[in-house]
N, C-alpha and C positions, 0 to 999 in steps of 0.2 A: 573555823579558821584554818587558813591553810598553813602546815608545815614543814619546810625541808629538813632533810638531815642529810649532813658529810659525813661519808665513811671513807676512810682514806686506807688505799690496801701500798702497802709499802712490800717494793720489789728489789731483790737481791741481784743481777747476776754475776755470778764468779766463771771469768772466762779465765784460761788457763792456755796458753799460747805456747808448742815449741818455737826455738831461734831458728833462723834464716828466711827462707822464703813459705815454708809453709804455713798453711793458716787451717790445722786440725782443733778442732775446739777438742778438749781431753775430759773438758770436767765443765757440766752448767748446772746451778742449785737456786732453783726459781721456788719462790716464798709465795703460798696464795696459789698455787698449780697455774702461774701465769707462764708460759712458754712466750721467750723472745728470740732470735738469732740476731745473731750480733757479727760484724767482720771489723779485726783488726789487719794494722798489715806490716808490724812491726812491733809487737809485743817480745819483751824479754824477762818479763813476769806475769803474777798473776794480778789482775786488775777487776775493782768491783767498780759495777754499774750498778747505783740505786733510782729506780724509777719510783714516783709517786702517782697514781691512779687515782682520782673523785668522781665517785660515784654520788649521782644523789636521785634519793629517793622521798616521792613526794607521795604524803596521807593525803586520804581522801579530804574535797574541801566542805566542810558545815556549811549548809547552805541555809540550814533555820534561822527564822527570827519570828519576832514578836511583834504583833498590830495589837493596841492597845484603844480602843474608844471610849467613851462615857454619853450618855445621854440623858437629859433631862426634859423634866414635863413641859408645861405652858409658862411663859415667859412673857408677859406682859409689860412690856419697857415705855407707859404712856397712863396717860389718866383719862377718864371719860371727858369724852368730845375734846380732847388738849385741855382741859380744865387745869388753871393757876390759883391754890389757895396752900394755906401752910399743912405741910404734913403731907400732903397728898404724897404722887409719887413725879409728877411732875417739879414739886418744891424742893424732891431729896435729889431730883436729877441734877437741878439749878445750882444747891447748895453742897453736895457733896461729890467728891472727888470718882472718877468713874469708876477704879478702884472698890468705892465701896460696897458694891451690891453684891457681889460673888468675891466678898475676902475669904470668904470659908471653905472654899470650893478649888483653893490653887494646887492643894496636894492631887486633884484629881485633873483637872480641865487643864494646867499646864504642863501637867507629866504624861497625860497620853500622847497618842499619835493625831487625835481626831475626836472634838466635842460636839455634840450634835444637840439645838435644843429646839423648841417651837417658838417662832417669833408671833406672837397672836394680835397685833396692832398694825396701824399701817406709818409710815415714817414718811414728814414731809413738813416741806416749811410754807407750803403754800394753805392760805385760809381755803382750803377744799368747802365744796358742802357737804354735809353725810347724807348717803341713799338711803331710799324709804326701803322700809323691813317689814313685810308683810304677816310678822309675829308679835305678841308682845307676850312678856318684855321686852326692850330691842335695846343694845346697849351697842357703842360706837365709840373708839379709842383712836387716839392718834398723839405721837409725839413729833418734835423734832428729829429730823438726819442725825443731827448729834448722837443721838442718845445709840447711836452704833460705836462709839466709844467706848459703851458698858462695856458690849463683846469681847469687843479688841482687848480692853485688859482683862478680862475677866480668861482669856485663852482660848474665845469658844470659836471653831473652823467655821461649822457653816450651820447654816438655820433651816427651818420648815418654812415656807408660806402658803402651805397647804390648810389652810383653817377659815372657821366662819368670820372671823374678823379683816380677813385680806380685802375685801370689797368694801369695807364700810364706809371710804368716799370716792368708790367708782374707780375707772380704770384707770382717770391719773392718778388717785392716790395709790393704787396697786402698782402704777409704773414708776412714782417717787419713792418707792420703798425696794422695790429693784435697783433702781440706780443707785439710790444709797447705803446698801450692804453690797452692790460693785463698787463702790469706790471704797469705800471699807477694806476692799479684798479678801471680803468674805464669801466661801460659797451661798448658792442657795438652791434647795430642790419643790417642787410642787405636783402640782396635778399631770401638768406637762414636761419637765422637765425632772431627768432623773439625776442626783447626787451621784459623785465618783470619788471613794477613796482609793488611790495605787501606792503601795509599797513595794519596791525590789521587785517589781512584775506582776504582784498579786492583786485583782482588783476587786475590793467591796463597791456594790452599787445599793444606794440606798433608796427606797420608792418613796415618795411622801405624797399622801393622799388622802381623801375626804372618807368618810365610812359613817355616814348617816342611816343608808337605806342597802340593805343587801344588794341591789343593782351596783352600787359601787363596789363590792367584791370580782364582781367580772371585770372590768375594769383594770385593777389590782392585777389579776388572773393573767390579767391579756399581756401587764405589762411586765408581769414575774418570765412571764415566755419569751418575751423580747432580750428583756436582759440576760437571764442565764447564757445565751450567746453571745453576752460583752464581757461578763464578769465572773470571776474564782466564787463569791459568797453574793447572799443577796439576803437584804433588810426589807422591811416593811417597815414607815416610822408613818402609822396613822393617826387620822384625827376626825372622831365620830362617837355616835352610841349617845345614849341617853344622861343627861347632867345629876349629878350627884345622888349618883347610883355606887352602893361600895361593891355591889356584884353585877356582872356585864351580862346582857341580855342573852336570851336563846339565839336569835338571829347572828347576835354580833361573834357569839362563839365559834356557831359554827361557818362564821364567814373566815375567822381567820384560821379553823383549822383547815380549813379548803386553801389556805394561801401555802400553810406546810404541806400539806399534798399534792402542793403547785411548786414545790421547789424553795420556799424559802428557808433559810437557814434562822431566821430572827421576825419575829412580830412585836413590836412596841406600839403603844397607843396611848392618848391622850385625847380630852377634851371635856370627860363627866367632871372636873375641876376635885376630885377626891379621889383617894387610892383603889384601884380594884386589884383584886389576887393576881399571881403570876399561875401560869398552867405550864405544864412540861407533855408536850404532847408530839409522841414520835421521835423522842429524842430533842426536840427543838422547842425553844424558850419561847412562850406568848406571855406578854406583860398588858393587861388589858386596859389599864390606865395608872400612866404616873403623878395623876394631880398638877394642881399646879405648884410652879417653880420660885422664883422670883416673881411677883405678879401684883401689878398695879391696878388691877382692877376690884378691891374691893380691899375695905380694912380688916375685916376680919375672914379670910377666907380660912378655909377648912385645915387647918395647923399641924397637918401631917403630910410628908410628901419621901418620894426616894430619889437618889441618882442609882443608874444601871451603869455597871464596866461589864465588857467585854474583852476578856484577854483571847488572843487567837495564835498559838504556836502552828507557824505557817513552815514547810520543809518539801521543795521542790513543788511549788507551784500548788500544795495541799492542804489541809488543816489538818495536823494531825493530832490536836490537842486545843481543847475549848475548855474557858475560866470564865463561870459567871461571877457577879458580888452584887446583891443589894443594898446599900449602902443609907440607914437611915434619917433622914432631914424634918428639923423643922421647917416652916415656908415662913415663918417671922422669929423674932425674940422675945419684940417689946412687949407693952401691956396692948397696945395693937399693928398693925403692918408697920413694919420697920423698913421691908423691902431687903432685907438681908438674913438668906436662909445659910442656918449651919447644923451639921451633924449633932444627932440625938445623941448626948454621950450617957442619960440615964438610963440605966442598963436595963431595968423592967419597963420602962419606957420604948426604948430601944427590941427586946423582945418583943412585946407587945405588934410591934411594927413588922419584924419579919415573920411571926406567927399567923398576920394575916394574911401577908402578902404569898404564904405558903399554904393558906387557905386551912387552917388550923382553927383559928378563931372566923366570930363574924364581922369585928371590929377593930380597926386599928389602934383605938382608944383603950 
């Protein structure tokens, strides 16, 4: 913050004049070694002149401040095929207020600068039909445009549509779920389209992208090289690798250590639907999967999950200081999906969670 200060230099002078016409100064006593001349033209005494001088002098101005984000895993805001029966998550959306899904999560999602999560369904009010899946199992989700309500109160900026569930009723339903987190006014990033957070000038770019098959790391590669020339920091928020795996493949590793040697400053992943360890490699954070989050796609899904903060003390256009937190969640409460995750506050519980995630143990459980 910038500061003035007034210093005020207070000046004397004592002019001392003989009578008549001349004008010999006899005697001058300047305060502060400020020399003034002065002409009277009728002095019969002596006479003070005090002058006041402000000077001001200004400290350098703090240009630091703080970017604050959070990110969370898969986010599932729909029930299979739009399905309507009680309990699901279609019936909490119906019945409860939007408020309710991320009540646990306001100390985090409303106080940063920037929430990031993965939206993994497609949003639409049109009876789409679902495209055929050339795998099985093949599972296919869709809710209502409403249900971008949840976000909005819940705090969260902008979403992923980078995941296997974006297609699953074809390009209108991929194009109904664009239009409806744009009217939201929420962002969104994907395969083609890269995420922008600016603050005070600083710009984070976030990539959001598929990571099934090491081919999709070049990819990644190609677009970490793009952005460095838009942006101050740069994210990777993936979504790939093998399903309910708690450790990430050889391939997937070394695809993302190749993305920190491509310039990223942050690797985050989702999609094995279970927690995989964090790695600290080169100095920069790889989270190789955050589980899922909020998530409508099964009752009992796997009951451990995290929120990531990222504190980032930013100072002329720099980072000069980086804060992580793992932060640990259940993904329900009830005796099953309640659809409302909140912080593990049982403390050996709670260890347990970051001992994995620091790759200590081999289980989060």
């Amino acid at each position: 913050m910038k500061r003035t200060l007034c210093i005020i230099f207070t000046v004397a002078v004592i002019l001392t004049v003989s009578g008549g016409c001349g004008r010999d100064r006899q005697d001058t006593e300047l305060s502060a070694t400020v020399k003034k001349t002065n002409q009277t033209d009728t002095a019969t005494e002596t006479d003070t002149v005090t002058e006041t001088v402000t000077e001001q002098i200004t400290e350098p101005e703090d240009k630091s401040f703080h970017i604050k984000m959070t990110f969370a895993g898969d986010c599932m805001l729909a029930s299979y095929c739009g399905q309507y029966y009680k309990d699901n998550f279609a019936w909490y959306a119906k019945n409860m207020e939007p408020e309710y899904f991320f009540a646990n999560t306001a100390e985090f999602f409303k106080k940063d600068d920037f929430t990031l999560v993965n939206l993994e369904n497609v949003l639409t009010d049109r009876d789409l039909a679902e495209t055929a899946k050339n795998y099985t199992p093949a599972y296919w989700y869709k809710g209502p445009t409403e249900n971008t309500r949840i976000l909005i109160a819940a705090g969260v900026e902008a979403v992923s549509l980078s995941n296997n569930h974006t297609m699953d009723y074809g390009i209108d339903g991929d194009e109904d779920t664009k239009k409806a987190v744009d009217a939201a006014g929420l962002q969104w990033g994907n395969a083609e389209k890269t995420l922008y957070f600016e603050k005070n000038g600083f710009t984070a770019a976030i990539i959001c992208n598929g990571l099934w098959q090491p081919a999709q790391a070049n990819v990644i590669l190609s677009r970490l090289k793009q952005e460095s020339q838009k942006s101050d920091y740069q994210i990777v928020f993936f979504h790939g690798g093998t399903e309910r795996l708690h450790a990430p493949e050889e391939w997937k590793v070394k695809a993302c250590r190749s993305m920190v040697d491509a310039g990223a400053d942050l690797v985050i992943g989702s999609h094995p639907h279970v927690l995989q360890p964090e790695e600290i490699y080169n100095d920069v954070h790889i989270i190789y999967s955050m589980a899922n989050f909020c998530y409508g796609g099964s009752d009992y899904p796997e009951n451990r999950t995290v929120l990531y903060s990222l504190d980032l003390l930013v100072d002329d256009g720099k980072v000069m200081e980086e804060k992580t937190d793992i932060i640990p969640y259940y993904v329900y409460t009830g005796a099953k999906n309640n659809y409302q995750p909140a912080k593990i506050i049982n403390e050996k519980e709670k260890n347990q969670v970051l001992a994995f995630m620091q790759g200590k143990v081999k289980s989060p459980f």
